[in-house]
C-alpha positions in Angstrom: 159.5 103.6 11.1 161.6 100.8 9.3 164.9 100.5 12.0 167.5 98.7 9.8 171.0 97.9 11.9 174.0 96.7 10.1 174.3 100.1 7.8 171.1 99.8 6.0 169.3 102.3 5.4 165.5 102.5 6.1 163.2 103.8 3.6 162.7 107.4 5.5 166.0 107.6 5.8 166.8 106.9 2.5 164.7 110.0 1.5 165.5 112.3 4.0 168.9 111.8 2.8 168.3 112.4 -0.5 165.2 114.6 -0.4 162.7 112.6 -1.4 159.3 112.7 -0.3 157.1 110.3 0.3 154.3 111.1 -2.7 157.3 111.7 -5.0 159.2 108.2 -4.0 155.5 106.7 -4.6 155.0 107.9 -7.8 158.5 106.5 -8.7 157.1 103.6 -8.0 153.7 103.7 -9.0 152.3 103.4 -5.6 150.4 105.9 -3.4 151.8 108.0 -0.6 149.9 106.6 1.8 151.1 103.2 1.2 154.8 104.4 1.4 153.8 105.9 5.0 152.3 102.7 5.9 155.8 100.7 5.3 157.4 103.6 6.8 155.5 102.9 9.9 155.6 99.0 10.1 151.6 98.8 9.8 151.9 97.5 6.5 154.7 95.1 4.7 155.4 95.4 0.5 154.8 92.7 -1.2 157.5 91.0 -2.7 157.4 92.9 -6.1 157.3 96.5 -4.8 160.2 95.1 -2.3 162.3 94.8 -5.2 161.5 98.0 -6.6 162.6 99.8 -3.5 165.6 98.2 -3.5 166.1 98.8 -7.3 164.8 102.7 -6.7 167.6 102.8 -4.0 170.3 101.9 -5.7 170.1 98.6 -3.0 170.3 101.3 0.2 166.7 99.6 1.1 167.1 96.0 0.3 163.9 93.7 0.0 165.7 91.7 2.7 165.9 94.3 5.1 162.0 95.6 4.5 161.1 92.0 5.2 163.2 92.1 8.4 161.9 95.1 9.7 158.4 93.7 9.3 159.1 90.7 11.0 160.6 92.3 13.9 158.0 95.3 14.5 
């Protein structure tokens, strides 16, 4: 799981604030679930495109900054 200090949010947190699962945050954003788990769990960083998108699909609560972080520190 994506561990964001500083007030961010991380991307499960995000939806398990707002009730969000993972498939239906995916098909938001034209992903699949599985990948969404995978950033979730730190095996896997978005690129730089879908970083964006999860910061624009959460209003900026995730930002592309912070899921870049989170990689670089897991």
């Amino acid at each position: 799981m994506l561990c964001i200090s500083g007030g961010m949010k991380s991307l499960s947190q995000y939806r398990a604030d707002n009730a969000i699962s993972q498939r239906a945050f995916a098909e938001r954003l034209g992903v699949s679930q599985s990948l969404i788990s995978r950033i979730e769990h730190g095996t896997v960083s978005p690129s730089l495109s879908l970083a964006v998108k999860i910061e624009f699909a959460t209003e900026g609560n995730v930002t592309a900054v912070s899921l870049a972080q989170a990689k670089d520190a897991a």
